[in-house]
MARLUMFI-631235 format. One record per residue: x, y, z of N, C-alpha, C in turn; residue number from 0; residue in three letters. Coordinates in steps of 0.02 Angstrom, whole numbers, padded with zeros to 5 digits. Layout:
REC      n_X      n_Y      n_Z     ca_X     ca_Y     ca_Z      c_X      c_Y      c_Z    nr   rest
REC        X        Y        Z        X        Y        Z        X        Y        Z   NUM    ala
...
***
This chain:
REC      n_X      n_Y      n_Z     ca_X     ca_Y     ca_Z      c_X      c_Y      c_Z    nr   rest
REC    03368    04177    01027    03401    04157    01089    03367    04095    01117     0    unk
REC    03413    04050    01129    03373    03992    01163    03340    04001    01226     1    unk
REC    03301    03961    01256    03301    03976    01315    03347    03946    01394     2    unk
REC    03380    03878    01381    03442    03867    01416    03476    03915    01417     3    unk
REC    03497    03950    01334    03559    04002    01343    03519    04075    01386     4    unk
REC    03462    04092    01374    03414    04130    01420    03430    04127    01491     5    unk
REC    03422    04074    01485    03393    04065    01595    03483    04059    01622     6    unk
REC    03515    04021    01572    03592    04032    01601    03627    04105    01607     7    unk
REC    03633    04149    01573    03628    04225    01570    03597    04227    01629     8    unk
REC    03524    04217    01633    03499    04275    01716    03528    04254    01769     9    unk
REC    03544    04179    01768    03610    04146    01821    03646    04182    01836    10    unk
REC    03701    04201    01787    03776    04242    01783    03770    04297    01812    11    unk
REC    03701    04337    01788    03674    04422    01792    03680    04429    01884    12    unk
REC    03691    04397    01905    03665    04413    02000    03633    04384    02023    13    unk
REC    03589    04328    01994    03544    04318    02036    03523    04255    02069    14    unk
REC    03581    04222    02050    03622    04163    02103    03586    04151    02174    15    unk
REC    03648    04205    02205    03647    04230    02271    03575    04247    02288    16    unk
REC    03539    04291    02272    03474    04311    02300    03437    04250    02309    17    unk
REC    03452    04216    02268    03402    04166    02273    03409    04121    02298    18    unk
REC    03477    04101    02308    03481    04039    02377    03475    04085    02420    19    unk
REC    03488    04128    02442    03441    04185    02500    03386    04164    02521    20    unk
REC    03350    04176    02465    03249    04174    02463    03252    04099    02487    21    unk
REC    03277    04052    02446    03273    03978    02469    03277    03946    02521    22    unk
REC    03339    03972    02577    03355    03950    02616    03294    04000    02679    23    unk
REC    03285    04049    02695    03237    04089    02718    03190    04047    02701    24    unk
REC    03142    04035    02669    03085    03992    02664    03101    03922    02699    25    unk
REC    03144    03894    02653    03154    03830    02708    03155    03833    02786    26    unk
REC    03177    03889    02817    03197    03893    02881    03122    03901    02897    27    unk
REC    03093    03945    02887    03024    03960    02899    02980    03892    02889    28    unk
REC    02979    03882    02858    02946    03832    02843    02946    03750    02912    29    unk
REC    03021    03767    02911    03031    03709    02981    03012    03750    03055    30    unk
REC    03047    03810    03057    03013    03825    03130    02948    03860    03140    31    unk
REC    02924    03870    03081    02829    03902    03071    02800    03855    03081    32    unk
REC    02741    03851    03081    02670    03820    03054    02666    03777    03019    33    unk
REC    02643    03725    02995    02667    03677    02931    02627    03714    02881    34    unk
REC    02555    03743    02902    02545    03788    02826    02587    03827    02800    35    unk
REC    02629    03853    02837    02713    03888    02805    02716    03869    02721    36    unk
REC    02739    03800    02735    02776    03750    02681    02700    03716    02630    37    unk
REC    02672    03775    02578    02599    03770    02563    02604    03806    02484    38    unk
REC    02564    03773    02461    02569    03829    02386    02548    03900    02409    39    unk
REC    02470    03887    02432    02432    03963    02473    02468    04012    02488    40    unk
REC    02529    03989    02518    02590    04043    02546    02605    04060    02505    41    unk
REC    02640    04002    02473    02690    04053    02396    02650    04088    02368    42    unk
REC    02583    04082    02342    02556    04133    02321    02537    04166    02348    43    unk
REC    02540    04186    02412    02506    04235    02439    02564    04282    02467    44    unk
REC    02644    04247    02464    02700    04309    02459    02733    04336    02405    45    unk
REC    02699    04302    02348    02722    04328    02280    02665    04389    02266    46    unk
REC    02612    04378    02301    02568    04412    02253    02576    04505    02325    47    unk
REC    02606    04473    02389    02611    04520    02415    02688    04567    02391    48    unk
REC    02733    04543    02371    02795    04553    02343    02782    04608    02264    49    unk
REC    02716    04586    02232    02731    04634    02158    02717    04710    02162    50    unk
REC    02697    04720    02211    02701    04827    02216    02761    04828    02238    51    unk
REC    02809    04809    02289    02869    04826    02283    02914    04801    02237    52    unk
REC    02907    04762    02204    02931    04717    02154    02950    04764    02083    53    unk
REC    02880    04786    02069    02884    04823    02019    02927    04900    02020    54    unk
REC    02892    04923    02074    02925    04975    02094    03021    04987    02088    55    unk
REC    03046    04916    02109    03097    04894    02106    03143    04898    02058    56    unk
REC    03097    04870    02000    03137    04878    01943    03161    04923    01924    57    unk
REC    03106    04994    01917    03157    05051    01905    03195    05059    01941    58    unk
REC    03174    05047    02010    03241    05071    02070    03300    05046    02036    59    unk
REC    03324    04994    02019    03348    04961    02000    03412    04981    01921    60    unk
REC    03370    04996    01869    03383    05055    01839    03411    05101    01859    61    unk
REC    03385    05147    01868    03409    05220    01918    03471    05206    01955    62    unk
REC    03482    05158    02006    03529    05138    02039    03602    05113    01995    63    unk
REC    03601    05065    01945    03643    05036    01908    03659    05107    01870    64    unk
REC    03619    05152    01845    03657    05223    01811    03689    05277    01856    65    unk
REC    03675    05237    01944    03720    05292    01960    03677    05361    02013    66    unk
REC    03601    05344    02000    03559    05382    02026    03519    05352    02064    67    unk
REC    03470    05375    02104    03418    05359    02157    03376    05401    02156    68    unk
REC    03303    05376    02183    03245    05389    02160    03178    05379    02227    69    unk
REC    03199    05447    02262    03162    05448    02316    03091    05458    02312    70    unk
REC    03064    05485    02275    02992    05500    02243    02942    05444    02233    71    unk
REC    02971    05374    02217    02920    05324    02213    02848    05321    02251    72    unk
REC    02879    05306    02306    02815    05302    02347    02762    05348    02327    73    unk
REC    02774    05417    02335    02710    05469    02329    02686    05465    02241    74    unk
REC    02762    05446    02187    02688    05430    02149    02648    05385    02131    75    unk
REC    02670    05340    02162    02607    05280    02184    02555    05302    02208    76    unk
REC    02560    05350    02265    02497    05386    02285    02471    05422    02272    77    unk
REC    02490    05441    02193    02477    05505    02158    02439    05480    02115    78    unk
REC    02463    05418    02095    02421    05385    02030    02385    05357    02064    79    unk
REC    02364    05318    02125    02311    05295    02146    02221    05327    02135    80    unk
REC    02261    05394    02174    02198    05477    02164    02179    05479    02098    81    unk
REC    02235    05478    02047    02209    05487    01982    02181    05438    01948    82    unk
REC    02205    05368    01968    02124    05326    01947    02089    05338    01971    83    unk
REC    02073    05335    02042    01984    05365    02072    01986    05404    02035    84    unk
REC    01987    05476    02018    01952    05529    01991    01945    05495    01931    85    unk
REC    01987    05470    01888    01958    05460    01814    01921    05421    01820    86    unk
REC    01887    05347    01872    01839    05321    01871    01761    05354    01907    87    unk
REC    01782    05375    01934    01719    05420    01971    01699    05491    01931    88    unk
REC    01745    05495    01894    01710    05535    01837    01671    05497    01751    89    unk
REC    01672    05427    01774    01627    05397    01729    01677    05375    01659    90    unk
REC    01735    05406    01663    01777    05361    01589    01807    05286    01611    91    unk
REC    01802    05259    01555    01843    05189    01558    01881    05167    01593    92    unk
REC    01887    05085    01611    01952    05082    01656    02004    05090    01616    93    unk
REC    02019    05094    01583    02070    05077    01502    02099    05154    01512    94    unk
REC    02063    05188    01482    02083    05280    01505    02123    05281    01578    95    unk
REC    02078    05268    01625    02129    05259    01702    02196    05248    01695    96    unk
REC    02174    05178    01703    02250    05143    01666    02301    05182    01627    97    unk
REC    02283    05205    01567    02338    05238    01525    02358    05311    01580    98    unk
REC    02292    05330    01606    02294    05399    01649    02337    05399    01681    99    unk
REC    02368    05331    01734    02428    05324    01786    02468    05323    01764   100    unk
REC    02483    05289    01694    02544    05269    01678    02574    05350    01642   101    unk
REC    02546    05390    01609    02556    05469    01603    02575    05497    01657   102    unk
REC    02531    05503    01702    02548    05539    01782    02629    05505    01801   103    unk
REC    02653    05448    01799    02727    05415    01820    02756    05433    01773   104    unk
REC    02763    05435    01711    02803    05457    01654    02809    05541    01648   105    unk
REC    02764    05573    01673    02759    05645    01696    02809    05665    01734   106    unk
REC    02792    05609    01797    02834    05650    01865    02919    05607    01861   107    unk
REC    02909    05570    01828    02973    05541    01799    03036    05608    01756   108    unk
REC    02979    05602    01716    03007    05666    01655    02990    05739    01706   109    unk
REC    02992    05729    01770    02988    05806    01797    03092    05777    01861   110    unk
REC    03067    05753    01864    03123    05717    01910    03191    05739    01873   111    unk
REC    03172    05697    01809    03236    05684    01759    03259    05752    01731   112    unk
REC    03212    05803    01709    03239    05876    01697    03265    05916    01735   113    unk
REC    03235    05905    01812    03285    05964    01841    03350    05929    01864   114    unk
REC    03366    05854    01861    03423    05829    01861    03484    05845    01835   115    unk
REC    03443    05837    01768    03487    05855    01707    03504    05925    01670   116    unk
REC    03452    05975    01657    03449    06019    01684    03482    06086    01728   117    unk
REC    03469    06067    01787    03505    06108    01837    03546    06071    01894   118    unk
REC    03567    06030    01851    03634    05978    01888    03643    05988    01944   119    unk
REC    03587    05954    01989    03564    05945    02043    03554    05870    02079   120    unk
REC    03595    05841    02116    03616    05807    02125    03519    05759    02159   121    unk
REC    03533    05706    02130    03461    05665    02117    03432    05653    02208   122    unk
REC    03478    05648    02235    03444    05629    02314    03397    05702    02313   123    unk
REC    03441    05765    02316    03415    05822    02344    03343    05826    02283   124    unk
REC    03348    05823    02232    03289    05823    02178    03241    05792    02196   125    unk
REC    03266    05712    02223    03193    05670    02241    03145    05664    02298   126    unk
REC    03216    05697    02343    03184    05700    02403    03118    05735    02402   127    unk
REC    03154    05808    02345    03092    05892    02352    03042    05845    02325   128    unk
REC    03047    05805    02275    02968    05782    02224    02940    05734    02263   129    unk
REC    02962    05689    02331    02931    05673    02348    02873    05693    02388   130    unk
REC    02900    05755    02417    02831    05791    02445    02818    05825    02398   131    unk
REC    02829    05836    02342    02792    05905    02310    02716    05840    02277   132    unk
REC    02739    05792    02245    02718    05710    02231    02642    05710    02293   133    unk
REC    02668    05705    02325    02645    05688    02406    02593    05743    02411   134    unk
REC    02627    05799    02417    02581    05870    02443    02516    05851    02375   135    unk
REC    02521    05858    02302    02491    05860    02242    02431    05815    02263   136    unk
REC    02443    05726    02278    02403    05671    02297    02357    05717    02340   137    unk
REC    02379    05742    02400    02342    05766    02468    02279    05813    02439   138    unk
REC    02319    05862    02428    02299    05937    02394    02226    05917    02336   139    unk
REC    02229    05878    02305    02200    05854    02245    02140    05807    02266   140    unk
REC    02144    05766    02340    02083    05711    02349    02065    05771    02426   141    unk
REC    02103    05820    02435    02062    05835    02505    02078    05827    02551   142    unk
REC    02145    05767    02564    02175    05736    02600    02129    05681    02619   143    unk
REC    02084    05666    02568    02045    05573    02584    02048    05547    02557   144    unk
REC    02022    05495    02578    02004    05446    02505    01962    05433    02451   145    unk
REC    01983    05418    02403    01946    05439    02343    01920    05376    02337   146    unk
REC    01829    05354    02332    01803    05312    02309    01808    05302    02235   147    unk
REC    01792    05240    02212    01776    05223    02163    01754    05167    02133   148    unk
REC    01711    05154    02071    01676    05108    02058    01716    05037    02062   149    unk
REC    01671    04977    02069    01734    04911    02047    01755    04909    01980   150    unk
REC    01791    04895    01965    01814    04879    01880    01864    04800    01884   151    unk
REC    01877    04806    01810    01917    04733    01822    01993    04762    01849   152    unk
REC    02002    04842    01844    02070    04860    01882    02080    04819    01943   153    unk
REC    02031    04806    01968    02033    04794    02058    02049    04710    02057   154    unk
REC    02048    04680    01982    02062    04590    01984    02136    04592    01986   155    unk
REC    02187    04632    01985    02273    04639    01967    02276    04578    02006   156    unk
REC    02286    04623    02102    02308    04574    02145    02267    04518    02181   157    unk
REC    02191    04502    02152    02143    04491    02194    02176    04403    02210   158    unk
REC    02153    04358    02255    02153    04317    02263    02126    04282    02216   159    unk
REC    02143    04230    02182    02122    04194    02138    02089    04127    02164   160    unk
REC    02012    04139    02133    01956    04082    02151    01978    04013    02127   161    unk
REC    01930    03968    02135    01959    03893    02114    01953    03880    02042   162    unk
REC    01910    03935    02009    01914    03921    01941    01962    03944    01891   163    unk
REC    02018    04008    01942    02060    04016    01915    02128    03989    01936   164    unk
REC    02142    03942    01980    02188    03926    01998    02224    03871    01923   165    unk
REC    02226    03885    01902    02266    03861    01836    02304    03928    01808   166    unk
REC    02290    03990    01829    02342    04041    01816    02406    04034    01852   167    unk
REC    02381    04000    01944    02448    04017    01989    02446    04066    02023   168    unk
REC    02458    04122    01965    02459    04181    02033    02411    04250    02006   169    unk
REC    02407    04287    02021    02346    04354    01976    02387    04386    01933   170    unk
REC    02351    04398    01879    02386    04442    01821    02422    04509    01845   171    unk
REC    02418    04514    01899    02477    04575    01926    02535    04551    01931   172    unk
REC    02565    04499    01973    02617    04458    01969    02655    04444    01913   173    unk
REC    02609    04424    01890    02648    04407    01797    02664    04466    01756   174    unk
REC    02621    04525    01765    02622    04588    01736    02720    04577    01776   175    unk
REC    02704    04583    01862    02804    04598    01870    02850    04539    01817   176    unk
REC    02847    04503    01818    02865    04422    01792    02899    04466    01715   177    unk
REC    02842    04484    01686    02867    04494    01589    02893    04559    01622   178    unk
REC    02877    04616    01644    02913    04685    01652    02996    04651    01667   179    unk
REC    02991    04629    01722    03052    04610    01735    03110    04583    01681   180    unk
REC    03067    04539    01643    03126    04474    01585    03133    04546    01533   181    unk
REC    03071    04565    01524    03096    04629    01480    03142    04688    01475   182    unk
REC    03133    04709    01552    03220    04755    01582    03265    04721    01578   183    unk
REC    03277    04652    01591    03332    04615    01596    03358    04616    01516   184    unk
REC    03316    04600    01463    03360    04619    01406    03361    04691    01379   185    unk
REC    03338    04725    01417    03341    04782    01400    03425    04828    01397   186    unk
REC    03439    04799    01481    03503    04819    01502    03544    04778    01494   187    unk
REC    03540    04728    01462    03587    04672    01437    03600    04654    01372   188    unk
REC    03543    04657    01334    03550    04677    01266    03553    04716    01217   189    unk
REC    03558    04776    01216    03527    04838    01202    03607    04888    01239   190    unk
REC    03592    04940    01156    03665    04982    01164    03621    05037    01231   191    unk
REC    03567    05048    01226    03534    05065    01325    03567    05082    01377   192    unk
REC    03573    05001    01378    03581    04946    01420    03661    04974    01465   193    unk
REC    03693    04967    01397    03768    04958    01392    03776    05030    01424   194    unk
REC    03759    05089    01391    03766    05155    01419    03733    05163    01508   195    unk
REC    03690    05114    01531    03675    05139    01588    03727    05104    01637   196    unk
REC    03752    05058    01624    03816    05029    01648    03886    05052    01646   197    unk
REC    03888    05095    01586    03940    05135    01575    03946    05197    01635   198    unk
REC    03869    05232    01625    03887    05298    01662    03867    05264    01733   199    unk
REC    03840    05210    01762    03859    05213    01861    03929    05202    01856   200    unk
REC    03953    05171    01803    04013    05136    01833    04056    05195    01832   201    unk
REC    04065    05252    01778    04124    05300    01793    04084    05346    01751   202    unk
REC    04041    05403    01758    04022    05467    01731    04086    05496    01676   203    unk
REC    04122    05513    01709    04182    05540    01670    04201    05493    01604   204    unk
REC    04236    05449    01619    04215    05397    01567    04180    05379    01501   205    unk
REC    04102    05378    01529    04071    05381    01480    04058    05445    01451   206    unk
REC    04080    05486    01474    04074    05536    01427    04119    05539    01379   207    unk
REC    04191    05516    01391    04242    05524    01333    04220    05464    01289   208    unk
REC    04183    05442    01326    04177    05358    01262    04101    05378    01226   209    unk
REC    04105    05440    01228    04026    05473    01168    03955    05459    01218   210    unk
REC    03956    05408    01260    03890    05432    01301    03844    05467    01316   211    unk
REC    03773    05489    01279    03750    05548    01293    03713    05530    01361   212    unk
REC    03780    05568    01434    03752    05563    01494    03667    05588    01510   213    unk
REC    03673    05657    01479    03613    05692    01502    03537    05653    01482   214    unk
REC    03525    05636    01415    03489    05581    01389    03464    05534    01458   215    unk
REC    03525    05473    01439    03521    05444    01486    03505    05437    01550   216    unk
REC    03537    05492    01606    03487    05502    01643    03435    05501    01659   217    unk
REC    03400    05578    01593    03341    05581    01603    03288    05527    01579   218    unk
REC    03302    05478    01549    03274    05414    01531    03281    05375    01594   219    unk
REC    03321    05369    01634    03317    05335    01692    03253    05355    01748   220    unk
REC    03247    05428    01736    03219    05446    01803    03141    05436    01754   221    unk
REC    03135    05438    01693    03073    05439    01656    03033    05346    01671   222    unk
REC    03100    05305    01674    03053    05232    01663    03045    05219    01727   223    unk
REC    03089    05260    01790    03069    05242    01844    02998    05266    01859   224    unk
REC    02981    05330    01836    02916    05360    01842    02854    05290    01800   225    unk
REC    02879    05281    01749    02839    05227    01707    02806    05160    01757   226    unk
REC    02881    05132    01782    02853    05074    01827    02813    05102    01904   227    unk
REC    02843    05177    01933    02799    05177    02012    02711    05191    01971   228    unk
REC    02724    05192    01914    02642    05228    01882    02622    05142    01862   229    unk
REC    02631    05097    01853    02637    05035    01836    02606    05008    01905   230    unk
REC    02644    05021    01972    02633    05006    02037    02582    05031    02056   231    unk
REC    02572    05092    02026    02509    05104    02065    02457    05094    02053   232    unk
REC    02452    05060    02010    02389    05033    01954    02376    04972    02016   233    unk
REC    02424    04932    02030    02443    04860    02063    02401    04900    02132   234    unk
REC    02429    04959    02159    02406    04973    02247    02325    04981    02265   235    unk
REC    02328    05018    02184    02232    05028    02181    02204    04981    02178   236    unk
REC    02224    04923    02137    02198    04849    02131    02194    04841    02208   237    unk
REC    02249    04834    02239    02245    04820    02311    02212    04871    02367   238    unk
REC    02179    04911    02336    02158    04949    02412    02076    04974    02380   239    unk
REC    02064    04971    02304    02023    04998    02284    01979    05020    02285   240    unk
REC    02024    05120    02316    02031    05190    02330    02068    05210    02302   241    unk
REC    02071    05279    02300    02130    05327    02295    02167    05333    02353   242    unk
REC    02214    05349    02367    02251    05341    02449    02296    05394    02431   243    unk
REC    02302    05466    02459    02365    05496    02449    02398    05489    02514   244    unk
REC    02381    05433    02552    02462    05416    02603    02459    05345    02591   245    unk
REC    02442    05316    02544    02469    05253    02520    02523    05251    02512   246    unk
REC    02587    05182    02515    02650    05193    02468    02702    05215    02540   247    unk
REC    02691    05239    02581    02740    05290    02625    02785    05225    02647   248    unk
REC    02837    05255    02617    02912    05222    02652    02927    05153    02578   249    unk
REC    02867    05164    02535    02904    05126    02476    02935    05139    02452   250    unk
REC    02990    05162    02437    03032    05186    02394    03114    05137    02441   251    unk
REC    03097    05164    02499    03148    05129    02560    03140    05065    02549   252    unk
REC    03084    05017    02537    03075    04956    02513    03116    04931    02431   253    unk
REC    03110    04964    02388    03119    04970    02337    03192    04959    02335   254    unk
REC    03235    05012    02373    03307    05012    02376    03313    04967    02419   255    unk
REC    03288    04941    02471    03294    04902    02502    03321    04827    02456   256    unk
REC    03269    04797    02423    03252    04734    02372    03321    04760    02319   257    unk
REC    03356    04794    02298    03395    04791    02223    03449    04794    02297   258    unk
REC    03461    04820    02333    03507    04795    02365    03537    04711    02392   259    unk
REC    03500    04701    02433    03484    04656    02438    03482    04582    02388   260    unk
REC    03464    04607    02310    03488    04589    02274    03535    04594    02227   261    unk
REC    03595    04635    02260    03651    04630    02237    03670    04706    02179   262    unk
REC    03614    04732    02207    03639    04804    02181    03689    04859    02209   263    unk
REC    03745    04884    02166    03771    04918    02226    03760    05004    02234   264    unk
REC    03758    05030    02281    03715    05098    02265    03772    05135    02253   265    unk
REC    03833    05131    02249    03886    05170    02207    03865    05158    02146   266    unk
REC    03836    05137    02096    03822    05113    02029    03876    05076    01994   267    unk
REC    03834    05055    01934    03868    05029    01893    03863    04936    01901   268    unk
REC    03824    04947    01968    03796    04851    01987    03719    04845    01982   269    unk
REC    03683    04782    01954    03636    04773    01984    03623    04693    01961   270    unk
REC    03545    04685    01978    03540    04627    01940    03451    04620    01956   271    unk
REC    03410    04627    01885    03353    04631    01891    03318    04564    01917   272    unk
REC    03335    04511    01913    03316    04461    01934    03331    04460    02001   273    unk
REC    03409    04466    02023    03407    04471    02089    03362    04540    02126   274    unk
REC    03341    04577    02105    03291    04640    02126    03218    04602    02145   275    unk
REC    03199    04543    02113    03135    04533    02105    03161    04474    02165   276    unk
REC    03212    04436    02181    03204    04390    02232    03238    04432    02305   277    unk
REC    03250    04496    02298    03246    04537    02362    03211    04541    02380   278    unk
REC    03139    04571    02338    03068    04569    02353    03027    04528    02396   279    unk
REC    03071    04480    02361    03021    04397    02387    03048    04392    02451   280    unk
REC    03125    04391    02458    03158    04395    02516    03125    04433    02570   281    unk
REC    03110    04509    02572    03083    04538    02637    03018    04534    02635   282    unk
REC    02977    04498    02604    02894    04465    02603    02913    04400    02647   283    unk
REC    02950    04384    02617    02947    04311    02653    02963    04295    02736   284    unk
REC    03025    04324    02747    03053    04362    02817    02980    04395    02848   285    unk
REC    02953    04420    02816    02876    04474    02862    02823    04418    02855   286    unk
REC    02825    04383    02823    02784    04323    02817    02798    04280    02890   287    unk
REC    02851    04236    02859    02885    04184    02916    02872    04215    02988   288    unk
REC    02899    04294    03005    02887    04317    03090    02831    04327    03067   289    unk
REC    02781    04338    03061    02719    04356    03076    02675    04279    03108   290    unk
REC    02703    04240    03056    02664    04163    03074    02693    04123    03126   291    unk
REC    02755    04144    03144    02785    04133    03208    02789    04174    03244   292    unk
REC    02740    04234    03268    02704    04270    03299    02751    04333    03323   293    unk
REC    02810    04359    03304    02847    04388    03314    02801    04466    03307   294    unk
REC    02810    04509    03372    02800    04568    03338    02814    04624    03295   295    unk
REC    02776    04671    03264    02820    04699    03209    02868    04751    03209   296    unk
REC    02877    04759    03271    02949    04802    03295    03011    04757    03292   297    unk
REC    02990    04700    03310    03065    04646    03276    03062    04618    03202   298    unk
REC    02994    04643    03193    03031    04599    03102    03059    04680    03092   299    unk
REC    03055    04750    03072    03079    04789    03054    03148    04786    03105   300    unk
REC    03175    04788    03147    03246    04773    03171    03276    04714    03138   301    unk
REC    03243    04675    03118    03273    04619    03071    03266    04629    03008   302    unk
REC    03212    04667    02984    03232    04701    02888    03295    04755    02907   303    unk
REC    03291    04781    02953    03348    04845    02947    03420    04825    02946   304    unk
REC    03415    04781    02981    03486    04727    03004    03515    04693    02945   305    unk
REC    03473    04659    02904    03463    04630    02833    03506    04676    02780   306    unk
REC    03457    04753    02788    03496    04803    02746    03545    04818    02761   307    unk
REC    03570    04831    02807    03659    04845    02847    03708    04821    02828   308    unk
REC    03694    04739    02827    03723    04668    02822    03737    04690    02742   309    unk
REC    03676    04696    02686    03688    04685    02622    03734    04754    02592   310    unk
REC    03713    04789    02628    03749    04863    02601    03819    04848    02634   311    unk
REC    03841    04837    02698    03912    04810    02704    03924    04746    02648   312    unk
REC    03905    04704    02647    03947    04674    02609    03957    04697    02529   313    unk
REC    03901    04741    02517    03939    04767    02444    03977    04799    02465   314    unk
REC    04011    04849    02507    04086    04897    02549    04133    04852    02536   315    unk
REC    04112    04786    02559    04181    04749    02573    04195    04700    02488   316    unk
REC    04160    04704    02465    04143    04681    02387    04194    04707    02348   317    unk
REC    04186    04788    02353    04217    04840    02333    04297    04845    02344   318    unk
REC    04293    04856    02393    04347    04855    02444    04394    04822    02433   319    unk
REC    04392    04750    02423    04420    04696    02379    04453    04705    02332   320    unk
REC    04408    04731    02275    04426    04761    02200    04462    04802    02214   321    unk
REC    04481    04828    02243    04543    04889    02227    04595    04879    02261   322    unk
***
């Protein structure tokens, strides 16, 4: 694949729109902020605040385009946080950690996805229960504190990057979202996957007469979403480096927030992973911009909520159209 014919594809895919979004939002900011607004420092410092919900996103993202939703994120971000502290404060590798979270998300993924599928139980009411059961587990498991732990290079993901590394741009957490992302994008675009998770948001019934193995599918949805919040939480520990079992609270609402926003529609069968990752950027940047134009944070959240209203009506009226 070339890469013109590459980057033209993620054009087509959705993510147009999001991104003269992100563009024009920055520009605005940029003229009525601060002149440090309009700064590299910034951009990197709302990209690199953007990759825990970012990542998180992607599965949302997933999950959403098949038709399902995935309330659980947040807590297991805070689930895997605990479980790196303990595996580092019990003296094994960061490497073990690491693999340790990404098990714990693929766990509660593959716990999500079975009673879905399973006992055909409709995914809100499923995720809602795992988010506290998720939640209660984190609590129950550190004590309800925080779990110390040693430094490791885990804790370099999101760190600010010194002057000797500023030839990266941005911290290897960022880029970790960057390839996750190009990689879902051909995942669900290239790949017979792909094709089936588009099949079943768009009409369940459907894909079943067209050989679809729904149940599969599914439960692969709710499994990679577990993969990436276990991915994120690797990113939150970098950023808080603790265990936190009330870390994460209300990410998941962020998460759906950003694939909306970028042009996902939560009836399924829409999304667009690129546009998911410049939603991200979108409500960083918005909390950025009021913050530096001193707005308090009871009006930037009346203005993210307003944002979501706006984007979720106009996919209604999107819809609405089509028929």
């Amino acid at each position: 694949m070339q890469a013109k014919s590459f980057i033209r594809q993620i054009a087509s895919k959705g993510a147009a729109g999001p991104f003269i979004g992100l563009l024009a939002v920055y520009l605005l900011f940029a003229y009525i902020g601060p002149s440090s607004f309009f700064s590299l420092s910034t951009v990197q410092a709302i990209v690199r605040q953007s990759a825990i919900v970012g990542v998180t996103a992607i599965g949302m993202t997933i999950v959403i385009i098949g038709g399902g939703i995935d309330l659980s994120v947040g807590s297991i971000v805070a689930l895997t946080t605990v479980c790196i502290a303990f595996t580092l404060q019990a003296g094994f590798s960061s490497l073990l950690a690491l693999l340790a979270a990404i098990v714990v998300g693929l766990m509660c993924g593959l716990f999500n996805g079975a009673l879905i599928t399973k006992l055909k139980v409709v995914p809100f009411i499923v995720t809602l229960g795992s988010l506290l059961v998720f939640r209660g587990i984190a609590k129950g498991a550190s004590g309800e504190q925080k779990v110390d732990a040693p430094l490791t290079w885990l804790n370099e993901f999101l760190a600010v990057l010194n002057q000797n590394q500023n030839w990266q741009l941005f911290p290897s957490g960022v880029w970790i979202m960057f390839l996750l992302a190009i990689a879902v994008f051909v995942l669900l675009h290239y790949t017979r996957f792909g094709l089936h998770v588009f099949a079943l948001g768009s009409n369940e019934k459907t894909a079943i007469l067209c050989g679809v193995p729904v149940d599969r599918i599914k439960g692969l949805l709710y499994v990679l979403s577990g993969f990436f919040a276990g991915i994120a939480g690797i990113l939150q520990f970098s950023r808080l480096t603790v265990g936190d079992p009330t870390a994460a609270v209300g990410l998941e609402l962020e998460a759906i927030a950003a694939v909306v926003i970028g042009g996902g529609s939560l009836k399924g069968g829409e999304g667009s992973i690129m546009g998911t990752i410049f939603g991200a950027l979108l409500m960083t940047t918005i909390r950025s911009g009021c913050s530096q134009i001193g707005l308090a944070n009871w009006v930037q959240e009346i203005l993210m909520g307003a944002i979501i209203i706006v984007a979720v009506t106009l996919d209604q009226l999107r819809h609405a159209r089509r028929k």
